[in-house]
N, C-alpha and C positions, 0 to 999 in steps of 0.2 A: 536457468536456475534449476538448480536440481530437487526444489521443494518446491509444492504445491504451493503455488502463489497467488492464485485466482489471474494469471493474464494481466494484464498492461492495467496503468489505472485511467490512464487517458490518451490512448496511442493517437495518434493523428498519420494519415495518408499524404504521403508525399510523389506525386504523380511527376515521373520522369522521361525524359525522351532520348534516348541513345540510336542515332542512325535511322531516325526514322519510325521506331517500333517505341512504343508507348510500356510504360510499364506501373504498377502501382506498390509502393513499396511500405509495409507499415514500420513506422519509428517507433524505436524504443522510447522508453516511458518507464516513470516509477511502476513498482507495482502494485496492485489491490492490498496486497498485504502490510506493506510499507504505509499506502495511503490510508489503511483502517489505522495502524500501529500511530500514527503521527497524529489524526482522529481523536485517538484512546488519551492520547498525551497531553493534547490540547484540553479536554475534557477534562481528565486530572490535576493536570496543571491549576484550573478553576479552584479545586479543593487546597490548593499547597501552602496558604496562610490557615487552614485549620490546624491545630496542634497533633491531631490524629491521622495527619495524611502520611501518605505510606513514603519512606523516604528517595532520593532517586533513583539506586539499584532496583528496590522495589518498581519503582514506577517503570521503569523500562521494561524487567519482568513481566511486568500487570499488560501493559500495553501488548508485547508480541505473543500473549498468548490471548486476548483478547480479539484481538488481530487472526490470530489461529483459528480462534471457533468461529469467527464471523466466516472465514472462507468457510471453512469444515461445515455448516449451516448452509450455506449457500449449494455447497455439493452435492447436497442431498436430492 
């Protein structure tokens, strides 16, 4: 990924054997960013029978830039 994405959100090691020689291979995985973004939305989601909740373009909006500053926070 060509953006700062904070790394895997929950990669898991998958330990393989090819000819004898051992190797450890990490699997891909959502990433941090996606897993804050979906976080954010869940979270919003909560509010979406209030009259004033922000509509769905909005919420997706809200969500990946929420998602942004938690990594951007983290990088610090």
């Amino acid at each position: 990924m060509n953006k700062i994405d904070g790394g895997y959100a929950f990669p898991t090691i998958n330990e393989s054997s090819v000819h004898g020689c051992s190797s450890l291979d990490y699997l891909d995985g959502m990433s941090l960013r996606d897993y804050f973004a979906g976080q954010a939305l869940a979270g919003l989601l909560t509010l979406s029978a209030h009259p004033q909740a922000p509509k769905t373009p909005d919420l997706v909006k809200i969500c990946v830039e929420t998602a942004d500053a938690l990594i951007e926070e983290l990088n610090k």
